[in-house]
C-alpha positions in Angstrom: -30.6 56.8 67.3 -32.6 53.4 67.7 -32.3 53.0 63.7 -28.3 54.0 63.8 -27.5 51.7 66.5 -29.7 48.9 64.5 -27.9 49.1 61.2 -24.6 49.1 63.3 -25.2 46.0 64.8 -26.6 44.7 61.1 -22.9 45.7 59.9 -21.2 44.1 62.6 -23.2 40.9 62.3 -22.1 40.9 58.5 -18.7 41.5 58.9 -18.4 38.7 61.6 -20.4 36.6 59.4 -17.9 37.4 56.2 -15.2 36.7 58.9 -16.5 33.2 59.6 -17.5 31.9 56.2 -13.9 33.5 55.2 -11.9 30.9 57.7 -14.5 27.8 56.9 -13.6 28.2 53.3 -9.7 28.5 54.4 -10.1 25.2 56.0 -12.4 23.8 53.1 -9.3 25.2 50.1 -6.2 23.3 52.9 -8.2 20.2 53.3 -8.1 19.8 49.4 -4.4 21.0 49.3 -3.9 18.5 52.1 -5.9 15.7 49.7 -4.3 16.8 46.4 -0.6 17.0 47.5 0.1 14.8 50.6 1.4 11.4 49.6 -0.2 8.3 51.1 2.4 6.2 48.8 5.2 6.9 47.0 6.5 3.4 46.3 6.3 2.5 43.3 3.8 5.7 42.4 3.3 8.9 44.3 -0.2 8.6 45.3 -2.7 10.7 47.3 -6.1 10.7 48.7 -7.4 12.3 45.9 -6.0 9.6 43.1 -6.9 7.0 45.8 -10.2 8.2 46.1 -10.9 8.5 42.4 -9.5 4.8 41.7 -11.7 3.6 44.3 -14.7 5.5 42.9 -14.5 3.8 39.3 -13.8 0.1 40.8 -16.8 0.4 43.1 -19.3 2.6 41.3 -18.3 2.5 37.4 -21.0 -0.7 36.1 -19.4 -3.3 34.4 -18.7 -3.0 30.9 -18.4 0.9 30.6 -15.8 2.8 29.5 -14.4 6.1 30.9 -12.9 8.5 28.2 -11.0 12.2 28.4 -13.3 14.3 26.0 -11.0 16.9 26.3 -7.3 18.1 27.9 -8.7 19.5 30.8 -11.4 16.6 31.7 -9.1 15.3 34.1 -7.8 17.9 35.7 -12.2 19.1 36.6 -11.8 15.1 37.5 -9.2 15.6 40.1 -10.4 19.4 41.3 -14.1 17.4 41.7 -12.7 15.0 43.8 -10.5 17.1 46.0 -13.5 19.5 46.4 -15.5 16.1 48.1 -12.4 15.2 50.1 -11.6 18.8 51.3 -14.8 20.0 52.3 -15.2 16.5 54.4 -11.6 17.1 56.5 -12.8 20.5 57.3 -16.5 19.7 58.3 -15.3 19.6 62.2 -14.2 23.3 61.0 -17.1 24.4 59.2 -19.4 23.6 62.1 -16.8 25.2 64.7 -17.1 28.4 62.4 -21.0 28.0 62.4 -21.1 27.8 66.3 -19.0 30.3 67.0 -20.9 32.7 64.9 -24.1 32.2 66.6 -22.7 31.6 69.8 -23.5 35.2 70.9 -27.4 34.4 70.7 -26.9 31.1 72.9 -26.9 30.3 77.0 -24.0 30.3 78.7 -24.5 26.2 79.4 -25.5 26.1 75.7 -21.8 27.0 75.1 -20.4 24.1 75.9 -22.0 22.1 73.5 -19.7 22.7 70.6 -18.5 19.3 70.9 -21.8 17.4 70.4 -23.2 20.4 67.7 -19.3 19.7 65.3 -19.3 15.7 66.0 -22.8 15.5 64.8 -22.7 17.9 61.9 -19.4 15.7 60.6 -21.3 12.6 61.6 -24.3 13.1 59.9 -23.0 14.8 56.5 -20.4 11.5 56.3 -23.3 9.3 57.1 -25.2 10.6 53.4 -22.0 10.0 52.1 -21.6 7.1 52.6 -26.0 6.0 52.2 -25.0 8.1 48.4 -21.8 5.9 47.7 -23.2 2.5 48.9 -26.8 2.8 48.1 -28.1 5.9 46.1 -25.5 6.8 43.1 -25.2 2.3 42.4 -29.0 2.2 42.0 -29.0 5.5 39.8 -26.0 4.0 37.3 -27.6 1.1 37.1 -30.8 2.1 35.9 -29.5 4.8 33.5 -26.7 2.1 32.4 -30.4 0.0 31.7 -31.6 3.0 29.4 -29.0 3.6 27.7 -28.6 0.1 26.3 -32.8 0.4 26.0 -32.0 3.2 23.6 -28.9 1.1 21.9 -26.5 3.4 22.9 -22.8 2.9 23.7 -21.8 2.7 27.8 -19.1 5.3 26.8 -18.7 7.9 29.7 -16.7 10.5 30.5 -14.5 10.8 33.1 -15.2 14.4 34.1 -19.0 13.5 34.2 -18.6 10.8 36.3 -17.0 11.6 38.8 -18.6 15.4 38.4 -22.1 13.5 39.1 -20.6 11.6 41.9 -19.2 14.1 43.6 -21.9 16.5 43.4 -24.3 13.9 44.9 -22.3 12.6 47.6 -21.8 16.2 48.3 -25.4 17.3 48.0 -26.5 14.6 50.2 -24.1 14.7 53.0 -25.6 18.3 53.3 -28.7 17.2 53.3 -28.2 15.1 56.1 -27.3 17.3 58.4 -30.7 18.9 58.4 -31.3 17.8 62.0 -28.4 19.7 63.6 -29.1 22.8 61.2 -32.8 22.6 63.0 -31.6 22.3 66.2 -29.4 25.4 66.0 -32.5 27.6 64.6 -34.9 26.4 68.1 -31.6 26.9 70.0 -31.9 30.5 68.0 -35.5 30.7 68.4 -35.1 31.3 64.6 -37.9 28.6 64.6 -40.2 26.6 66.7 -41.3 23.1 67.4 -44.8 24.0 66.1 -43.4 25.7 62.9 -41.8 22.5 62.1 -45.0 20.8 62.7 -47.6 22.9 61.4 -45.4 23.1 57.7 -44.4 19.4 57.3 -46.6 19.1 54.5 -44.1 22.0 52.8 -41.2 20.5 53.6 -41.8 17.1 52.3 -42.9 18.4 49.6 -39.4 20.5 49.2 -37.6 17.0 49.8 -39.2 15.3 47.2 -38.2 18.2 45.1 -35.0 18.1 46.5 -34.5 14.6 45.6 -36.1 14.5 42.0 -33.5 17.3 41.3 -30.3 16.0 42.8 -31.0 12.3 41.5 -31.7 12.1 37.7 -33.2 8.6 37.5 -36.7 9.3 35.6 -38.2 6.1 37.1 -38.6 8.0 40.9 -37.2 4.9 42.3 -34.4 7.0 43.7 -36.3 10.2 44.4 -38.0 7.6 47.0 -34.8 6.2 48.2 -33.4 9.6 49.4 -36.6 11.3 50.1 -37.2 8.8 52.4 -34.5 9.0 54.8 -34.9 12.7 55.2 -38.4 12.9 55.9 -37.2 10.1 58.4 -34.6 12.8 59.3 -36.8 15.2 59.6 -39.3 13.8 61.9 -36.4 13.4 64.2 -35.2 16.8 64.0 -38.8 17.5 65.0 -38.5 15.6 68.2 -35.2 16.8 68.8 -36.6 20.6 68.6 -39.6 19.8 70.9 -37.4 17.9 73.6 -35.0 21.3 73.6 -37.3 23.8 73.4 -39.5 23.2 76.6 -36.5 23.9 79.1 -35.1 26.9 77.1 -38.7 28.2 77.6 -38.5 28.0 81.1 -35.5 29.7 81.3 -36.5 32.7 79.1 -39.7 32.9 81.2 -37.5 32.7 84.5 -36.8 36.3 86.1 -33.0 35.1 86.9 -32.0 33.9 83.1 
């Protein structure tokens, strides 16, 4: 009976679970449609977010003197799903997180509950903070330098336009997520998934999965921007460590408490 009433509760924590990432990735698919289709201009062009976004893209991070090119008829089309991907899974970050709480919510205090504001502001505040440190600091540095090689090796600045903004996309996206480590390591204390001691007794680990992290998301060879992004995370992750040690005490208490 013990082992029936286990693997129920397994199922229903699955199905909730397929429930949940189900509605964050409606969210995620209308926040592109939303991007993609709504007009922010339609005088003298129809333009949208996405178009917007990708304009804005080549005039801040495309180096001077390189040329974008379609390699082939559907180049664009990845170009604009790329971008739309970026945009759509930013709008519906508030959403994502919401789906995240309420999943775990079950495990959590009652006056834990009402923390869903702080836990979807800071998830959206810290993945559009890596955003923006990959637009305005990371993925410049990275095209410059390869930019630099590729003349070092005499070749032609000729790009592709899927590639480009492919690479950008991916790294703005990969980094925002990175970002949010902190409130990811909060919610597992909250959980008692993990514990401040864990988190301190493995640092050496997990800088050394940053580092990997960062050598595989950024492709410059020189490590310069393996530094640049490893950097802030470990910074990131030192705070996430304090953050875990200042929450866990009281919860302690409270488990320990004959009235909780």
């Amino acid at each position: 009976m013990p082992e029936r009433e286990e693997e129920r509760r397994l199922q229903e924590h699955l199905e909730e679970l397929l429930i949940r990432a189900r509605k964050a990735l409606i969210a995620i698919l209308a926040g592109m449609a939303i991007a993609s289709l709504a007009p922010i201009r339609l005088n003298p062009s129809y333009d949208t977010l996405v178009s917007e976004l990708i304009l804005k893209i080549e005039r801040d991070l495309l180096p001077e003197g390189v040329t974008l090119m379609a390699s082939t008829w559907t180049g664009v089309i990845l170009t604009y799903f790329y971008a739309a991907s970026l945009l759509g899974f930013l709008l519906a970050s508030p959403l994502v997180a919401y789906e995240v709480y309420r999943y775990v919510e079950p495990a959590l205090y009652q006056h834990e509950k009402s923390r869903l504001t702080w836990f979807a502001a800071s998830f959206t505040g810290l993945f559009a903070l890596g955003v923006a440190f990959s637009y305005y600091v990371l993925i410049p540095y990275t095209y410059r330098f390869l930019l630099r090689f590729a003349d070092f090796l005499g070749a032609k600045p000729f790009f592709t336009v899927d590639d480009f903004l492919a690479f950008t996309a991916l790294v703005m996206l990969a980094v925002g997520l990175t970002f949010t480590f902190p409130v990811v390591t909060t919610l597992l204390v909250k959980l008692d998934v993990i514990t401040p001691e864990t988190l301190t007794s493995r640092w050496r680990e997990v800088v050394v999965a940053i580092f990997i992290v960062a050598a595989v998301v950024t492709p410059d060879v020189s490590g310069v921007t393996m530094l640049m992004l490893a950097a802030p995370i470990t910074a990131l992750y030192a705070l996430a460590v304090v953050v875990a040690k200042l929450i866990y005490k009281p919860q302690r208490g409270e488990v320990s408490s004959p009235a909780s």
